[in-house]
N, C-alpha and C positions, 0 to 999 in steps of 0.2 A: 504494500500500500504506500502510496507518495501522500503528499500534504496537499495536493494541486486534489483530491479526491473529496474535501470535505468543501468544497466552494470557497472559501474563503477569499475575501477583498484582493483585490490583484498587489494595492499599498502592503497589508501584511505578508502576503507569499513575499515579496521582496525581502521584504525584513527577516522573515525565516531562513529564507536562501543564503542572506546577509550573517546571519546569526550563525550558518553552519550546519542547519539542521536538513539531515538527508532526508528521513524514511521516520514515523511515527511511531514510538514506542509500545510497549503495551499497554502502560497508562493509557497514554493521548488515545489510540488507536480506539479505545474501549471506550472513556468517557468523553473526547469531544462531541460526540453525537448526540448524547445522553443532556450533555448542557446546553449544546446549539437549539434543541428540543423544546428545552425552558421546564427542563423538571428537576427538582431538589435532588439532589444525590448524597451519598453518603461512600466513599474512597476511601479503601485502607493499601498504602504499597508505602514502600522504607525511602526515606529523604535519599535524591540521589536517582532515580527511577523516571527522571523526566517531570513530576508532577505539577511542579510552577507551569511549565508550558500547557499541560493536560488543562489546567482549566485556564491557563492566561488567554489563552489563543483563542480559545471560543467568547470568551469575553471580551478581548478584544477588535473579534470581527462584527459581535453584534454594537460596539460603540462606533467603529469603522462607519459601519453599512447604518448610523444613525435609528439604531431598534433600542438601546438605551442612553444613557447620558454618565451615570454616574456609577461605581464600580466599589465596594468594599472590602478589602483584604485585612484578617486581625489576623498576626503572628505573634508565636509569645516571647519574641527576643531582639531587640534592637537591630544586633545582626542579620537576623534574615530577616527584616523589615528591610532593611538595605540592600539583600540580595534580591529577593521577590523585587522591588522595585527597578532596581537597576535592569533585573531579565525583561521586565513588560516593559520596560522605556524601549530597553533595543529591537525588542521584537513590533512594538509601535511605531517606532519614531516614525518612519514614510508614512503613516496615516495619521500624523500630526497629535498623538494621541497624549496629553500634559500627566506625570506621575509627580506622586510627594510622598515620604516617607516621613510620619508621625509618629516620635515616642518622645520619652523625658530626658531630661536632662539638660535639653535646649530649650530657650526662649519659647514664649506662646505665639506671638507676634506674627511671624512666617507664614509658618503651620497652618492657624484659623484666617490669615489673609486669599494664600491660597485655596483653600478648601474653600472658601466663602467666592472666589470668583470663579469656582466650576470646573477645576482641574477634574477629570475625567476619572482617576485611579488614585485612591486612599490608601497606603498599605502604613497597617498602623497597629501599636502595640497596644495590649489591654488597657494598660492604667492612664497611660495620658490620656486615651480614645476616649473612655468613660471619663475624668477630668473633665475633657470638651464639654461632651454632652451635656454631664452634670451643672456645669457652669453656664449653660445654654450660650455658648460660645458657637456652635455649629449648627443652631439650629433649621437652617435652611438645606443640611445636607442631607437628602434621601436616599441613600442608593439601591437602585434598582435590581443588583445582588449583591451578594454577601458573602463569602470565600471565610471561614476554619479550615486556616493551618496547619499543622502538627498540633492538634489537637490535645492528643497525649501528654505532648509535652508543658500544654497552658495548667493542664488536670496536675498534672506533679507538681509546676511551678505556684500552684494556689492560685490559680485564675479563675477558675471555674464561676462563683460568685460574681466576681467582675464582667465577664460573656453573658450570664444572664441578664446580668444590670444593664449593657450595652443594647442587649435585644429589646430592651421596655421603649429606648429611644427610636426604632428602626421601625417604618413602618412594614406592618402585615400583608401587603402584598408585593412579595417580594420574592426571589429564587437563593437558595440557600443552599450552597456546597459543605460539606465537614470532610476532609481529609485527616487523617489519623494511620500512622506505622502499626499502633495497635487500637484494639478495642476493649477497653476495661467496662466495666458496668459503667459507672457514673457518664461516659463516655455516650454508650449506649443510651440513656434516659437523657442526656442535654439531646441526642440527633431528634429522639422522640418528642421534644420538649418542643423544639426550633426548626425542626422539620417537619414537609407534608409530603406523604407518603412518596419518601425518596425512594430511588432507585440504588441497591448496593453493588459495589463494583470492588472486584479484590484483585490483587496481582498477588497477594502474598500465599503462596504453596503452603499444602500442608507442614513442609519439613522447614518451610521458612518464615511460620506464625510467630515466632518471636525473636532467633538470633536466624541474620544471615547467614545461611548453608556455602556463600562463594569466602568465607572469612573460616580460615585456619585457626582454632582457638589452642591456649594451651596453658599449662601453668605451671610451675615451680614452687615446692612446699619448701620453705626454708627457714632459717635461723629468723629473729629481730633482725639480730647483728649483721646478716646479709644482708639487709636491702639493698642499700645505697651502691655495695659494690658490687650488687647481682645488676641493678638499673642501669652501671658504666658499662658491665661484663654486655648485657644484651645489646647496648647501643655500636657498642663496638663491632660485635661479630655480626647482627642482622642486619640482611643490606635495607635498610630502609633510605624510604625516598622522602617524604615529611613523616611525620611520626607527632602523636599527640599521648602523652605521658600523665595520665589521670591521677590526682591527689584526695582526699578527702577533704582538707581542712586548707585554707590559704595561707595560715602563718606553712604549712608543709611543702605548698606549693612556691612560697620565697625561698624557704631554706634550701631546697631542691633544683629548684635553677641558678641559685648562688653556686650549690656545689655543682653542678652541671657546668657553669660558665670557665669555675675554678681548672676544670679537669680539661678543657680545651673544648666542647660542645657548642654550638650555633646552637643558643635555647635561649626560650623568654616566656614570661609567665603570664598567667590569664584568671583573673577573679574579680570579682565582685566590689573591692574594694579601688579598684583606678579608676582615675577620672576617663572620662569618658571618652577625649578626644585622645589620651593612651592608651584607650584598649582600642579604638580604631586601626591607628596606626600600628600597633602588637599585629592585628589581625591583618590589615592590608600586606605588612612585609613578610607574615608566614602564605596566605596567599598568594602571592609575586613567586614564593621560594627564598625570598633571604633569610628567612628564618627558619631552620629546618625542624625545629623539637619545640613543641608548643607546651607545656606545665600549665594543666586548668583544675579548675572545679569541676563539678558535674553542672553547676547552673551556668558559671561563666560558658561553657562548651555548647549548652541548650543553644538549638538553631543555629549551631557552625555550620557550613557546608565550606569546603572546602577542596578541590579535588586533588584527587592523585595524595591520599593517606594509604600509606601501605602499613603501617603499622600505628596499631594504639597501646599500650603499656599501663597496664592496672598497678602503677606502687603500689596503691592500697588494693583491696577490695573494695567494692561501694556498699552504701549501707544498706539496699535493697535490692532485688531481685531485676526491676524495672530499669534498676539505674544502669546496671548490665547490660541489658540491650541496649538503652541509646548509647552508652560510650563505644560500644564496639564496634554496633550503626558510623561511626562515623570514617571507616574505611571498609570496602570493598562495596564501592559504588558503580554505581553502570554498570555493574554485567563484570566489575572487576574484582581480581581476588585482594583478600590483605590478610592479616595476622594481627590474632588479639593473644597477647600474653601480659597474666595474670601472674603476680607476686604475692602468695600469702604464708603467713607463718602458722606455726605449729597452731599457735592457739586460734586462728582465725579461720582453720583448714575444716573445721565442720561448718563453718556458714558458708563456705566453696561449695560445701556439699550439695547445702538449700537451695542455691543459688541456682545451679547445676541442674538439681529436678526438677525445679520450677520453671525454669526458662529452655527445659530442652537442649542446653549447651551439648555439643559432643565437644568434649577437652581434655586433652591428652595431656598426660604427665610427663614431664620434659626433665630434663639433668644437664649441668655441663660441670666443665673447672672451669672454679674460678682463678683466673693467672694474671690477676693484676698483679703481682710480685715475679710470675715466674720464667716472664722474662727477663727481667733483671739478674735473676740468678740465675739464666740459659749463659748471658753476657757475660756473666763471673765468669763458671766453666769454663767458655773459651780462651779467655784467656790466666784463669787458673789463679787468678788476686786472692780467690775463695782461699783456697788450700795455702798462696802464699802468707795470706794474713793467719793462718793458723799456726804455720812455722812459727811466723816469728814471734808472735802475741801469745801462746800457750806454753802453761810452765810445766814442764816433765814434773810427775809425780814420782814416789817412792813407788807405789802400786803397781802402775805402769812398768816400772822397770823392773819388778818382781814379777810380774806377768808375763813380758816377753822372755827372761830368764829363763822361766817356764815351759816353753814353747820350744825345746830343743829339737824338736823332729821333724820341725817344719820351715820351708822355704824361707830364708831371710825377707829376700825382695816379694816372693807370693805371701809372703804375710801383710807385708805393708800394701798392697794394691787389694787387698781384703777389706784393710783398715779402713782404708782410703773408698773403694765403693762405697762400704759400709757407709759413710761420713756424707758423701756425697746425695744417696739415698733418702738417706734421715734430712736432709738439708732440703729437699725436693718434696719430703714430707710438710716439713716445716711451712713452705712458699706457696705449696697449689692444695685446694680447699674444693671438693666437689658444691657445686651449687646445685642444690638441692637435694632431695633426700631422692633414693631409689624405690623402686617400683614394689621390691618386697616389704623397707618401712612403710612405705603410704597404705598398703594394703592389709598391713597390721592394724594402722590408725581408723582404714574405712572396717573391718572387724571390731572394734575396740567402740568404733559408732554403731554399726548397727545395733551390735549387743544394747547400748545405753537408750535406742529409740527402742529397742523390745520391751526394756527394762519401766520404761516411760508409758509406754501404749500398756502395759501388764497394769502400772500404777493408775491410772487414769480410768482404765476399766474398774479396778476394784474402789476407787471413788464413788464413780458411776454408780456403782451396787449399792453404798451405802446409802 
């Protein structure tokens, strides 16, 4: 199927052309028709899949071809209030079509000027949206549809409350899309709430309902005391092309790119707490590529899109099952593959477990050495400084020489090249540290859990009784 198939304004086929876009995805393919139609839909497929185009495009032929006037997008993140916007500018522009990106941080001024003289496309984040409204600042803006985002993602971020409040301003006849990567309950009862009998439309496969199937996951049980140097060890050896390094906490997320910048790493950090015209700029120069290790939160990260991530890196674990999928969502996009490796310690290795069942993860247990040290003491060997600073720095004991005394029936020189392997050996001990545990402790540890969920389910029943 080509795009020249759905009629579309001769202005926007250019822009499309213009844009790059060959052949219509599965999205597009499925719901352009569904929206050109004028009926409320409801779309689950994973950021990355084409989806801004899936309904830009039809909304923007019917403002083209003068069937509506005014266009509403609510996303739950500043950044892809920027991305969304910037897609439907370029795919518009030949059909003269005005876009503005609405959230906080920035002046009111702008914002309700343009809105107020009829820019055609609103892509705008919850809390200033409602703001507006609430303030009866916008009261002249009606648009004729209505576009939910990453839906999922407003539901996490405590939006929920706020979308509803935003619909009491919007009048009732109107066409309303919900796109959503997943569908939780509450999710489910807002489409019901704010939809009329949509049409559902899914790209997401049974085996890809909640983590992408094109993304290699995997993980490593290991010490506290590893993290930092399992984090340098994996940056080193995985050929990653950008790479996003997930934190729990943003004091962890400083200290983390501190020590990344320390060890020679192109990395730079992403929370909550920067001003806003530096998280921009964070984001534009990992986008470009000058930045290649991005250090986020899970909320700083909500609504990234960014292409070409082949790898994300779990330092921590996330606190829920949920947050697992969208972090790991954020590479193997389009049809590509990437790798999600996960870093969790002994104590944290049973909520791996929940994590695991509940999201359907396949994740493989992984091991390397760790040799931040051990090449440095390959370097010695070579040149033998090892052994030489042993000469001269070590004081012959009595023992010692009572020992070799001893030793009358064996090779003078085959004794000391004994010694000496022996030293060398132990010294090789010393320097390289497997990172992580192997496949017969972890399988003790999954034993040691099942037992305690038996021991739990036994307990819980005999509650039950009483």
């Amino acid at each position: 199927m080509t795009f020249n198939e759905f009629n579309f304004n001769e202005d926007l086929l250019k822009g499309i052309k213009v844009a790059g876009f060959r052949e219509p995805s599965p999205i597009q393919e499925m719901v352009i028709p569904i929206i050109a139609q004028g009926h409320d839909l409801v779309g689950q497929a994973h950021t990355g899949t084409g989806k801004t185009a899936a309904f830009g495009l039809p909304l923007l032929n019917k403002i083209a071809n003068k069937e509506i006037e005014r266009v509403l997008v609510i996303t739950p993140t500043r950044e892809l209030a920027t991305q969304v916007s910037d897609e439907l500018y370029h795919l518009g522009r030949f059909c003269g079509i005005r876009t503005i990106t609405v959230y906080g941080g920035v002046g009111y001024g702008r914002q309700i000027a343009l809105i107020n003289k009829g820019v055609q496309v609103v892509v705008a984040t919850p809390g200033r949206l409602k703001d507006l409204y609430k303030k009866g600042k916008i009261d002249n803006f009606n648009p004729e549809i209505v576009v939910l985002d990453e839906a999922d993602e407003m539901l996490d971020m405590g939006f929920l409350e706020e979308i509803k409040e935003i619909f009491e301003y919007i009048p009732q006849n109107r066409q309303t899309l919900l796109f959503s990567a997943t569908m939780p309950k509450p999710i489910k009862e807002l489409a019901n709430e704010i939809l009329i009998t949509p049409q559902f439309i899914s790209v997401v496969g049974k085996d890809e309902s909640t983590t992408n199937n094109v993304i290699e996951q995997s993980y490593y049980v290991i010490e506290e005391s590893q993290r930092d140097r399992a984090i340098v060890q994996l940056l080193e050896t995985e050929e990653t092309n950008k790479c996003i390094v997930f934190c729990r906490m943003k004091r962890e997320v400083d200290r983390l790119t501190e020590h990344l910048l320390a060890m020679g790493f192109n990395a730079a950090g992403l929370h909550g707490d920067l001003e806003q015209s530096e998280r921009e700029n964070i984001i534009k120069a990992y986008r470009r590529g000058e930045t290649k290790i991005m250090v986020a939160t899970d909320v700083a990260a909500r609504g990234l899109d960014v292409k070409d991530v082949s790898h994300v890196f779990n330092f921590h674990i996330p606190f829920d099952p949920q947050s697992y999928v969208h972090r790991i969502g954020r590479t193997g996009r389009a049809g590509k593959s990437g790798k999600a490796i996960t870093l969790v310690s002994t104590e944290e290795f049973r909520e791996l477990q929940r994590i695991q069942k509940e999201v359907g993860a396949d994740m493989k247990l992984a091991t390397m050495e760790l040799a931040s040290e051990v090449g440095e003491f390959e370097e010695e060997i070579s040149d033998f400084s090892f052994l030489e600073t042993m000469v001269r720095e070590s004081k012959i004991s009595e023992s010692a020489i009572d020992f070799i005394d001893s030793m009358e029936d064996m090779d003078y020189h085959e004794f000391v090249e004994r010694v000496v392997s022996l030293l060398l050996i132990q010294q090789k001990k010393l320097t390289s540290e497997q990172l992580g545990y192997d496949a017969d402790t972890v399988n003790s540890m999954l034993d040691e859990y099942e037992d305690e969920q038996k021991v739990a389910r036994h307990n819980n029943r005999k509650r039950k009784k009483r």
